[in-house]
C-alpha positions in Angstrom: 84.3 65.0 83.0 85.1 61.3 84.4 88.0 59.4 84.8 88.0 58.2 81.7 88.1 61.6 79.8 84.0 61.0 79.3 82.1 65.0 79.0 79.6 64.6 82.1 77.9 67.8 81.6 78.6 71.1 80.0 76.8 74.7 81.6 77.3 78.4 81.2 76.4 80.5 84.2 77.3 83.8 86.1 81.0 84.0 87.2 80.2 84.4 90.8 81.0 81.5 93.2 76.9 80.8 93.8 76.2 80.5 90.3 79.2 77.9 89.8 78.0 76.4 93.0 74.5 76.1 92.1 75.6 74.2 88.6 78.0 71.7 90.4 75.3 71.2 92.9 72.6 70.5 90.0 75.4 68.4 88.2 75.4 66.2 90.8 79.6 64.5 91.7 81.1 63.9 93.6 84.1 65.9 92.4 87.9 65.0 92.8 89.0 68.3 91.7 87.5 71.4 90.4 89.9 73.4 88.0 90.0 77.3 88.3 92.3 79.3 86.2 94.1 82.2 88.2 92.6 85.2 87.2 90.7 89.0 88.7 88.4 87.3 90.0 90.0 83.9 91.0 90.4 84.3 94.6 86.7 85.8 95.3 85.5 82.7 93.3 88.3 80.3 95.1 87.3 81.5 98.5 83.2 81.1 97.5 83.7 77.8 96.3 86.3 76.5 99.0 83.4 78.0 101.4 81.0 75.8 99.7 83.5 72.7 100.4 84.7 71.8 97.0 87.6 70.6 96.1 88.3 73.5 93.9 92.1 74.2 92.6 93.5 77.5 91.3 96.3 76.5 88.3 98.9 78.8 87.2 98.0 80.7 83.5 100.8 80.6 82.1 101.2 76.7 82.3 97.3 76.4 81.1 97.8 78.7 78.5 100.7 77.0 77.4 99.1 73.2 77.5 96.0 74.9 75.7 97.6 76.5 72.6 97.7 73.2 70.7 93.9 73.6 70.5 92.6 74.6 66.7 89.6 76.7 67.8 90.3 78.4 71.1 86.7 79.6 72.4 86.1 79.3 75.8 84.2 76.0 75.8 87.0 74.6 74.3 89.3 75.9 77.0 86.9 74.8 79.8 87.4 71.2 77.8 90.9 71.5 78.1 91.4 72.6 81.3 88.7 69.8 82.7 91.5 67.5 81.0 94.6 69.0 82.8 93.0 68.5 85.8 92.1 64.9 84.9 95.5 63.5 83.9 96.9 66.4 87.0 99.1 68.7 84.5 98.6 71.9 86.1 99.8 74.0 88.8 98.1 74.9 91.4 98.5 78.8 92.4 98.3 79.5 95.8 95.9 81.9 97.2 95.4 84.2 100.3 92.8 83.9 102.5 90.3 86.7 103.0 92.0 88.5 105.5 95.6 88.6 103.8 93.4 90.2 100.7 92.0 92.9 102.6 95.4 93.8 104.3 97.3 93.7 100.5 93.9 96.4 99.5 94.7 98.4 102.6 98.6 98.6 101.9 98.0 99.0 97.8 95.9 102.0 98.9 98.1 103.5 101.2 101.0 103.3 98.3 98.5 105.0 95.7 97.9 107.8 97.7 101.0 108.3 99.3 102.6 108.2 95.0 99.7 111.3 94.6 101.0 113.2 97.1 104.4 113.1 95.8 103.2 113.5 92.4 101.4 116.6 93.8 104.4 117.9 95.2 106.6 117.2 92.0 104.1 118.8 89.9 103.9 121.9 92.2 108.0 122.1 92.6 107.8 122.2 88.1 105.6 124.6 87.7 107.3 126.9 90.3 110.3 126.1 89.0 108.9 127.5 85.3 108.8 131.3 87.2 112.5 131.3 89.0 110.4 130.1 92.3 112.4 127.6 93.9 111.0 124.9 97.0 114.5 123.6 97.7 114.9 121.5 100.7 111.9 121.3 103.3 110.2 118.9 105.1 106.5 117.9 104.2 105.6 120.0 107.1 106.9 122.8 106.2 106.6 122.4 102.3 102.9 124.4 101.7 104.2 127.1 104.1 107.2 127.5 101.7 104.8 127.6 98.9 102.9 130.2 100.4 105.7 132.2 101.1 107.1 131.9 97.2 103.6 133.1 96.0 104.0 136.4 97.6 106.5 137.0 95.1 103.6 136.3 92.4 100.5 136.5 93.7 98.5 136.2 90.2 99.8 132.4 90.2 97.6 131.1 93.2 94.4 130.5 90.8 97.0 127.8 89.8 98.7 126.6 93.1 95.9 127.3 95.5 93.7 124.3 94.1 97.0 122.1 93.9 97.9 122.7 97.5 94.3 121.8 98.8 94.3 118.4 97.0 97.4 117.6 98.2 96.0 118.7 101.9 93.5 115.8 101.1 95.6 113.5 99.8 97.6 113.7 103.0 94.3 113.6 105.7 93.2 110.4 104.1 96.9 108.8 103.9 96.7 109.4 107.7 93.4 107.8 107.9 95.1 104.9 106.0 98.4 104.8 108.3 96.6 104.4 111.1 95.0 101.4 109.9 98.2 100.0 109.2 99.2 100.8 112.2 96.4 99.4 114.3 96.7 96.3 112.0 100.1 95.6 113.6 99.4 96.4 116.6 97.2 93.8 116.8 99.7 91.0 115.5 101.5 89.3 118.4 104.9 89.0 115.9 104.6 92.2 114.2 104.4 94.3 117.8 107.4 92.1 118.4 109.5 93.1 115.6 108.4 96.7 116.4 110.3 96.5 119.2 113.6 96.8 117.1 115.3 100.2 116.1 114.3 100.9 112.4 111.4 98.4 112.4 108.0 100.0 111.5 104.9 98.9 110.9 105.6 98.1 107.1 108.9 96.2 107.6 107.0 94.3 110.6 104.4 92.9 108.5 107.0 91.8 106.0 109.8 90.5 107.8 110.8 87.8 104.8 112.0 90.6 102.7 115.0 91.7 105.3 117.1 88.5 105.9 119.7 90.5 108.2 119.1 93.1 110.7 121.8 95.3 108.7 119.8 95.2 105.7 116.8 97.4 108.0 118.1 101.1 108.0 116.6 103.6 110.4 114.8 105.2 107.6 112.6 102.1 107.2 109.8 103.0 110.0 109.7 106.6 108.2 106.5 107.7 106.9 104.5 111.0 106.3 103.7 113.3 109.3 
């Protein structure tokens, strides 16, 4: 679309950042600005595309949306209309988005918080079911909590076709958390700032990579460099 609000050229391809590439390539520009609405797959097609050296914008969905809905038939050539025109007049809001790296760190940290949730839902769910027979975990430490277990079922044996399978997926739950602490750890190691902030009591390698979220140093309790042995 032109200055003037003219349609240039209309195409339907892939979504993958060659594809798009390929089509703005064939179409000719030179472009001003290249609307992309913020979506799954926004920032691998952001990151293509910016690779590629087009002046590609991400824009808020909410604000699109919201500019959009006074369209009669909403199909997506229509919306691709519409947002070429948002971008033309500039009524839009541009999202920002992380860079490669800062992806792959949020992956590694979103993974370590899934499996470290299993293993407590493991534990929760082993602590119920216990609880069903009188057996009671109580208080222990996650060292010491499938030796407790262990100890309980001697009281019922005929329970460990139960326990026995729940214990070992919680043993692999808890190898490959490791696995994934350590990469955390060896992530901010190798950041100048967050072996800095290390260097504090209470600061670990979670709080050191987010420093923003603690504005004074009273607000970072010991129990913030904790994590599972």
């Amino acid at each position: 679309m032109d200055t003037s609000g003219k349609l240039i050229k209309e195409g339907k391809v892939e979504t993958e950042p060659d594809a798009i590439g390929a089509l703005l390539h064939a179409i000719g520009g030179p472009y001003k600005r290249i609307g992309l609405e913020a979506g799954p797959l926004s920032q691998w097609l952001y990151s293509g595309l910016a690779a590629a050296g087009h002046p590609v914008i991400c824009v808020e969905t909410r604000h699109m949306k919201a500019a959009l809905s006074a369209q009669i038939n909403k199909t997506d050539r229509n919306d691709a209309r519409g947002i070429a025109q948002m971008m033309r007049v500039g009524l839009y809001k541009p999202v920002h988005v992380k860079t490669v790296g800062s992806q792959e760190i949020r992956m590694l940290l979103t993974a370590r918080k899934f499996v470290q949730t299993k293993i407590l839902d493991v534990e929760n769910n082993l602590r119920g079911l216990l609880r069903n027979f009188g057996l009671k975990v109580g208080a222990v430490t996650k060292l010491q909590f499938e030796r407790r277990i262990i100890e309980l079922l001697k009281q019922s044996p005929h329970l460990r076709l139960v326990i026995d399978p729940l214990l070992k997926v919680r043993r692999v739950l808890r190898e490959q958390f490791r696995h994934l602490q350590r990469a955390m750890e060896r992530l901010a190691e190798s950041d100048d700032t967050c072996k800095l902030l290390m260097t504090a009591s209470g600061v670990g390698p979670m709080v050191a990579q987010f420093p923003g979220r603690r504005r004074r140093t009273d607000a970072v309790p010991p129990a913030s460099c904790q994590t599972m042995n």
